[in-house]
Structure formats: structure tokens, C-alpha cells
C-alpha positions in Angstrom: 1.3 53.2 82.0 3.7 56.2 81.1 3.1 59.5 80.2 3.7 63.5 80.7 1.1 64.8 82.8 0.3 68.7 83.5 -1.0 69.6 87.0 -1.5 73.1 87.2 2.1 73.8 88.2 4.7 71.7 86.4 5.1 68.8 83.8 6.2 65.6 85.0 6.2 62.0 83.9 4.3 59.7 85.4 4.1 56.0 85.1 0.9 55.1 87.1 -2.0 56.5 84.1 -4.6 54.3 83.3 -7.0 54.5 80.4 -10.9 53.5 80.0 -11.8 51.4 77.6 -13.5 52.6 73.9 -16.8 54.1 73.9 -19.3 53.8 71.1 -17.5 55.3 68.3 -14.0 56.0 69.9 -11.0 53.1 69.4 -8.2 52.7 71.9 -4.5 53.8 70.0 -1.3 52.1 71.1 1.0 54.9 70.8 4.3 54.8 69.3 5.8 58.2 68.4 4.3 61.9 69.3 5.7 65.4 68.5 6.4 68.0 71.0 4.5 71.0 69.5 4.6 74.6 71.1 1.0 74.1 71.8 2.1 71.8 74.2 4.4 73.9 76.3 1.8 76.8 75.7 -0.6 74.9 77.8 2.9 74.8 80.4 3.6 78.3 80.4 -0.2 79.6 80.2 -0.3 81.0 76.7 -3.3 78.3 76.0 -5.5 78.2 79.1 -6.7 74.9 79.6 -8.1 72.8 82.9 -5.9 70.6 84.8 -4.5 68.3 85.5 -4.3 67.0 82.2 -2.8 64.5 80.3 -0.5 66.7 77.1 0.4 65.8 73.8 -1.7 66.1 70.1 0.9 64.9 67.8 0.8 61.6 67.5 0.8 57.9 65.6 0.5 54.0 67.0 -1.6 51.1 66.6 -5.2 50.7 67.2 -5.8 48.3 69.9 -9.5 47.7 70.3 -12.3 50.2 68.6 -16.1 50.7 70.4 -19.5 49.7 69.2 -19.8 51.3 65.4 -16.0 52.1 64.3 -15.8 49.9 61.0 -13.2 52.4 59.2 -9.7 50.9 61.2 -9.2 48.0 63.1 -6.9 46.3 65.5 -3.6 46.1 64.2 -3.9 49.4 61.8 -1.1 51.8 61.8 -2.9 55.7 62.5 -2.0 59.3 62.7 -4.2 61.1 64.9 -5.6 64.2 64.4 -6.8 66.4 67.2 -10.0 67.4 65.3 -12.9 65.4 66.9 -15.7 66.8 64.9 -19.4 65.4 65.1 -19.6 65.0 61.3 -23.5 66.1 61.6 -23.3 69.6 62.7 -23.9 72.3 59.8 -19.9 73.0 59.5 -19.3 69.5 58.9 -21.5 69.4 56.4 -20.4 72.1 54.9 -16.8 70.3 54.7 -15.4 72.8 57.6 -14.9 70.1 59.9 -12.1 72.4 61.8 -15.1 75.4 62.6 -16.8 72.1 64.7 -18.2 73.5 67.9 -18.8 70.1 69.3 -15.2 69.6 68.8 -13.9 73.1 70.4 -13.3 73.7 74.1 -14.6 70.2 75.3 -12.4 68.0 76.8 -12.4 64.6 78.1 -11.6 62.6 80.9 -10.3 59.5 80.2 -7.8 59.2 82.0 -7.3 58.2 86.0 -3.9 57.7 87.9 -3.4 54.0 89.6 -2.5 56.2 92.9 -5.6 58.8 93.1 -8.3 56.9 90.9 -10.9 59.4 92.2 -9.5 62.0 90.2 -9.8 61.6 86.4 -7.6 63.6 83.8 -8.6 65.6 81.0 -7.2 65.0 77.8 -5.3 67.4 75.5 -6.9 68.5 72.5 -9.0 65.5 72.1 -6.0 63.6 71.7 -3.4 63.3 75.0 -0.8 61.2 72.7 1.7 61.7 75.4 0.9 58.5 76.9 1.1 54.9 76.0 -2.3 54.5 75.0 -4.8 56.7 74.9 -8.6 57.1 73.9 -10.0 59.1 70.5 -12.9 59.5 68.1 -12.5 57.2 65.3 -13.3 59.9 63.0 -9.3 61.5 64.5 -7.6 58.3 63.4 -6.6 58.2 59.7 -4.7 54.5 58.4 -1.5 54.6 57.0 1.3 52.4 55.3 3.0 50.4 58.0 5.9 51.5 55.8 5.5 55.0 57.2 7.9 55.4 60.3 5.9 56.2 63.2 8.3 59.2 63.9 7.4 60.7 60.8 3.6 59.7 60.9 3.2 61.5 63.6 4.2 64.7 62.5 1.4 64.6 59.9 -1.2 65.4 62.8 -0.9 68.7 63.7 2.6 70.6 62.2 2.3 69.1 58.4 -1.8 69.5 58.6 -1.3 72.9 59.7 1.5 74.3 57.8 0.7 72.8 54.7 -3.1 72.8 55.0 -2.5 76.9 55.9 -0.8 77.1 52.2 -3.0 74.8 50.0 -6.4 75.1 52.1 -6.8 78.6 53.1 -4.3 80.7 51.1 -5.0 78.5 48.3 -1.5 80.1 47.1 -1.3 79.8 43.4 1.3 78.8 40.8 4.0 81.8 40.5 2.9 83.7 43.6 5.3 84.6 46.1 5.4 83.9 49.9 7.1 85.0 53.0 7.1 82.8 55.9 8.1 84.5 58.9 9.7 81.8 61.7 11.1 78.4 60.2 10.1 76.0 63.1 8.2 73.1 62.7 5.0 75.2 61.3 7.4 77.1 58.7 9.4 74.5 57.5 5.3 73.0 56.5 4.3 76.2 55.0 7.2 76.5 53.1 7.0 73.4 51.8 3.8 74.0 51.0 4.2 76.5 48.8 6.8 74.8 47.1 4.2 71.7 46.6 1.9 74.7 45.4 4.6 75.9 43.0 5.6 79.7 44.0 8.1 81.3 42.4 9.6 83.0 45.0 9.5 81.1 49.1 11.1 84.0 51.8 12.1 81.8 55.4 12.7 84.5 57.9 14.1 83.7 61.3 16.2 84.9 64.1 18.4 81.3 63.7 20.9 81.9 61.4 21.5 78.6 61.5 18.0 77.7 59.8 18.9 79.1 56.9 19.9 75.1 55.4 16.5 73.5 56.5 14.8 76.0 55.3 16.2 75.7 51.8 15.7 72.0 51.9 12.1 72.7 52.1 12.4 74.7 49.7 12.8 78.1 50.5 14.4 80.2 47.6 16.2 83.0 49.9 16.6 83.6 53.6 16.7 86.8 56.0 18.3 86.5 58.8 16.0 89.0 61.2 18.9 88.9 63.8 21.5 90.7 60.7 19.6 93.4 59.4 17.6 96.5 60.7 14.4 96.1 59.3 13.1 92.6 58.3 10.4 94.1 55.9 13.3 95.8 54.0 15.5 93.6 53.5 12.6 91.4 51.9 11.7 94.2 50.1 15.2 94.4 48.9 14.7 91.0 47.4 10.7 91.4 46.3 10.5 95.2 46.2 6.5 95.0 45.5 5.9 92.8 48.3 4.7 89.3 48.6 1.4 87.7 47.5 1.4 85.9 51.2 2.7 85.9 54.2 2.6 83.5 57.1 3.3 84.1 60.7 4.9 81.3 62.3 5.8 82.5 65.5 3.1 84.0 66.9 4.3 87.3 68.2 2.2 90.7 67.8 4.6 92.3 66.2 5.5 90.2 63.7 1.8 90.2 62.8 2.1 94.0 61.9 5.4 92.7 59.6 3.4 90.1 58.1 0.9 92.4 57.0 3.8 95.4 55.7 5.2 92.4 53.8 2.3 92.8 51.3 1.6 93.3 47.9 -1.3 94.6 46.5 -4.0 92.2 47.0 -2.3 90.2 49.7 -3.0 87.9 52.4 -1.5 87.5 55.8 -2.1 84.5 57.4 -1.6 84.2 61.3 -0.7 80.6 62.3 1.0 81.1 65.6 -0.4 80.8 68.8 -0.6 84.5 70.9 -2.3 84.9 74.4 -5.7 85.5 74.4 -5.6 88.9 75.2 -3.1 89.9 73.1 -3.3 92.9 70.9 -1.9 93.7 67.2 -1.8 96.7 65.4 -1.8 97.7 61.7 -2.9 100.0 59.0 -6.2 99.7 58.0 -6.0 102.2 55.3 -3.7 99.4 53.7 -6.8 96.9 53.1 -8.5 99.2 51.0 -5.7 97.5 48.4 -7.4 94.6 48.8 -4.8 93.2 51.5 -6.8 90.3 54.1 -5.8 89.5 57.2 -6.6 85.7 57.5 -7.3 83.4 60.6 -6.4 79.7 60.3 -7.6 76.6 62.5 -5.6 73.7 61.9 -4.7 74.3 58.1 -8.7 74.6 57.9 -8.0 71.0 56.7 -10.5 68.1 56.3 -8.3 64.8 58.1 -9.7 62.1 56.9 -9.1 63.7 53.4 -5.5 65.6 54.0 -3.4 62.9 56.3 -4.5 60.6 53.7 -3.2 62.8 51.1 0.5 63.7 52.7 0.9 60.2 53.6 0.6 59.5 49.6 3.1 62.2 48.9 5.9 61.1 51.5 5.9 58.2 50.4 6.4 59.4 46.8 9.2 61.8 47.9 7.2 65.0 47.1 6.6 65.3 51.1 9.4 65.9 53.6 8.9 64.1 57.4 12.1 62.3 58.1 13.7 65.4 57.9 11.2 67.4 60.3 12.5 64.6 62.8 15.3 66.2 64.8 15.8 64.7 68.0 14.0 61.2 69.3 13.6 61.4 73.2 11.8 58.5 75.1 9.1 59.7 76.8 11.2 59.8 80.0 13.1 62.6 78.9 10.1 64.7 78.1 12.1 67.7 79.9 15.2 67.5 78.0 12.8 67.1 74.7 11.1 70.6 76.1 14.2 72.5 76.6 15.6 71.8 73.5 12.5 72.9 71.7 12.5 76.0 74.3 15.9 76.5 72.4 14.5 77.6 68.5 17.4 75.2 67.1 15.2 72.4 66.1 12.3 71.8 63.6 10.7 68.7 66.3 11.7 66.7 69.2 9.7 63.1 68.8 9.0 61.3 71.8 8.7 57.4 72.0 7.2 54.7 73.7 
């Protein structure tokens, strides 16, 4: 079977993987559609260490295909999104409904995967996921079942870019009715967090990016102005110019040190920033501390600290009643044979996600 491989040095497309069958509790997923996140090309590029070779992707919908001993929640036939979070459901963070701080589902990989020409040496999966491949092998507990009505292109944003982005704004911000937000880069993560704060009703939604050309997307999402960070001097005052006390939250998209010290000069009194984009490890950011004794946070957020089962569920409901964008994340379909075109433009900035196909 196809799919986009990772071997240390480059990407490349492969059409010799093959898959094991479903363990007790797993189910075997028929992929039909996967995003292209930047987590995927930061496993490329190095930004998100992880051991090769490796089978990408973990953004992703199908149809299960055959489930292990124990699965009785989907069944062959079922439409999915996939999340990547393969938690235990035991451990005392599950319990407590933190299924995302799961250290059985952190930092340990699979290998489910083998190639037809070097069978001896098995591939690790992605993120407990590896949807870039025609079928791959999950956790039952990471497949949620949608409306067949859904489009599998838009499904499969739900999984990681929707969770995140709108689980950041209505999960850990919790951002209330008439607050105001700043959301500093408008890609696929943004245009979630922006629409999440429209679903949680802010007054005021500030999209800042260094694409002019965002500025219409962003708005569709509902953003209620735009900086351009490319047009002006300072980003924080020209925001200030439209929200001269600061905001009550703001997001970083991006995931850049120094728009982490931006975030946190965007804020009001009492304010949170919350840091969704992915930095090298080692990466350091600076601030202010004296400003937290105005009872500013600094927040961390894993996966839109979202419960899966609960939240896919949840967006599916409002997409289809029109409260929940996806179509419109969609904006390029690639077949998973043009994986490196589908890379290059998302390299670019200009598009909200690339959707591959199988």
C-alpha cells in the first residue's frame, strides 16, 4: 500500500507498506482523507525529534475495516476521525478527565508498520496515528464515528487543527462571553482559535499575520479586525491602537519565541497567553515577570487539553448545523502522490490546509 514515509533524511512516498492486523483493542482504519499539519514537516526538518524511519501523518478520517478482540464502540463500515491521543483510560489523568496529560500515551510509539521490500525492518508510527497511509492501525479509544454525510476532507481536519484550536479557546482559556482575543498567526491552528472564540462569543477577535492576504479567511472565521505584522512597526501597538487596554487572551499560533514575548505584552490585566505552536525543544523565551504580579498567566496547551471521544463528537454536531467551519479550512486536495507539492505549498504560509487523499 501507499504512503509518505520519513527515513531520517527525506520524505518520500512509498507504495510497498504493509500493515498488521488489529490487536486487542486497536481496529484497522481505511483511510480516506488526512491533513498536512506543521507537526508533520516538524518531524522533517527536526523541530519535533522523533525515531525513524517512520510512517508521518495525524490528521486523519476513513473507514474502519476490521476492529481487535474487545472494540464494541465502531464497527466495520463506520465512518471515523482519528485522534492522535491514545490514552489508557485507567491511569489517574484519565480519570481525572485529562486524557491529553496520559503518560502511557506520550513518547511511545508503535511499530506497525513493515515495507514489502525490507520486512525485517518495521516502522514507527506518527503520533499514534501514521494516517499518511492507506490503512493504518489505532486504539479504538482514537477513533470517534461520524455522519457518513461528513466529507472525509473535512472530517479529517477535526483531529488535530479543530481539536486544538478550538479546544485551546473553549477548554483551557475557557474564554468568556464579551472577552477579547488576539490570535497571533492565522494558519490552520488560528483560523480554529478564532473561530473558537467566536463560538465562545468575544466581543472583540484580533487575527494577526505576516499574509496580507489572510486578512478575508480570517474574517470568515470570524475575526473582527486584522494587523498585518508585515505593515506596521510594532504589532503590539497597532493592536493596542485598536484595544488600548490589551486583550483578555492571546494565542500563539506560530510558534516563534518572539512572538511569545508579544503574546504576553498583548495583555490586559488579568490575562492569559496561551502558546499553541510548536518551538524546538531547547528553545528559549523571554518576558517580564514583574507583569504577572497583574494576574497575567502564561498557559501551556496539549492538544486543546480536549477530551476526543467527547469534543470530535461535539464539532461534528456543529458542522453539520453550520455553527462549525471545515469545508472552508480545506484549501488544496493533493493525492497522496504529490505529498511534496502538498508540503511546499504549506512551507508557503498561503494556505489554511493541504488534504491529502487516497
Amino acid at each position: 500500500m501507499k504512503g509518505v514515509i520519513f527515513d531520517g533524511k527525506e520524505a518520500q512516498v512509498v507504495d510497498d507498506l504493509e500493515v498488521r492486523d488489529p490487536d486487542v483493542g486497536e481496529i484497522l482504519v481505511r483511510i480516506a482523507a488526512a491533513g498536512l499539519c506543521h507537526s508533520d514537516l516538524s518531524v522533517i526538518d527536526g523541530t519535533i525529534p522523533f525515531p525513524v524511519p517512520v510512517v508521518l501523518g495525524h490528521e486523519g478520517a476513513g473507514t474502519v475495516e476490521a476492529v481487535g478482540p474487545g472494540v464494541t464502540h465502531v464497527h466495520p463500515g463506520d465512518h471515523v476521525a482519528l485522534s492522535t491521543l491514545a490514552n489508557c483510560g485507567t491511569c489517574a489523568e484519565c480519570g481525572r478527565g485529562r486524557p491529553t496529560m496520559c503518560r502511557k500515551a506520550i513518547g511511545r510509539p508503535g511499530k506497525p508498520f513493515t515495507r514489502g521490500s525490507q520486512p525485517e525492518v518495521p516502522l514507527y508510527n506518527f503520533a499514534s496515528t501514521s494516517v499518511f497511509a492507506e490503512r493504518t492501525v489505532v486504539k479504538a479509544v482514537q477513533a470517534v464515528r461520524i455522519d457518513p454525510a461528513i466529507p472525509f476532507t473535512s472530517a479529517a481536519l477535526i483531529g488535530c487543527g479543530v481539536l486544538t484550536g478550538v479546544g485551546a479557546v473553549l477548554n483551557r482559556a475557557r474564554v468568556g462571553l464579551g472577552d477579547t482575543v488576539a490570535v497571533i498567526g492565522c494558519g490552520g491552528i488560528g483560523l480554529n482559535v478564532i473561530q473558537g472564540a467566536r463560538l465562545a462569543g468575544a466581543s472583540r477577535i484580533v487575527a494577526v499575520d505576516a499574509v496580507a492576504g489572510k486578512e478575508a479567511v480570517a474574517r470568515q472565521f470570524g475575526a473582527t479586525d486584522f494587523v498585518d505584522a508585515r505593515a506596521v512597526d510594532s504589532t503590539v501597538e497597532a493592536v493596542r491602537a485598536l484595544l488600548p487596554e490589551g486583550v483578555d487572551h492571546a494565542f500563539e499560533c506560530v510558534g516563534a519565541t518572539a512572538l511569545v514575548r508579544q503574546a504576553v505584552d498583548l495583555l490586559n490585566r488579568h490575562g492569559q497567553a496561551v502558546l499553541l505552536g510548536m518551538t524546538r525543544p531547547d528553545a528559549e523565551a523571554s518576558f517580564r515577570p514583574a507583569e504577572m504580579f497583574l494576574d497575567k498567566s502564561i498557559l501551556g496547551c496539549r492538544y486543546g487539553s480536549s477530551c476526543p471521544q467527547v469534543d470530535i463528537a461535539l464539532y461534528a454536531e456543529l458542522y453539520r448545523s453550520g455553527r462549525l467551519l471545515l469545508d472552508e479550512l480545506v484549501t488544496a486536495v493533493y493525492p497522496v502522490e504529490e505529498f511534496h507539492a502538498a508540503a511546499e505549498a504549506t512551507h508557503g504560509g498561503g494556505i489554511a490546509r493541504a488534504v491529502l487523499t487516497f
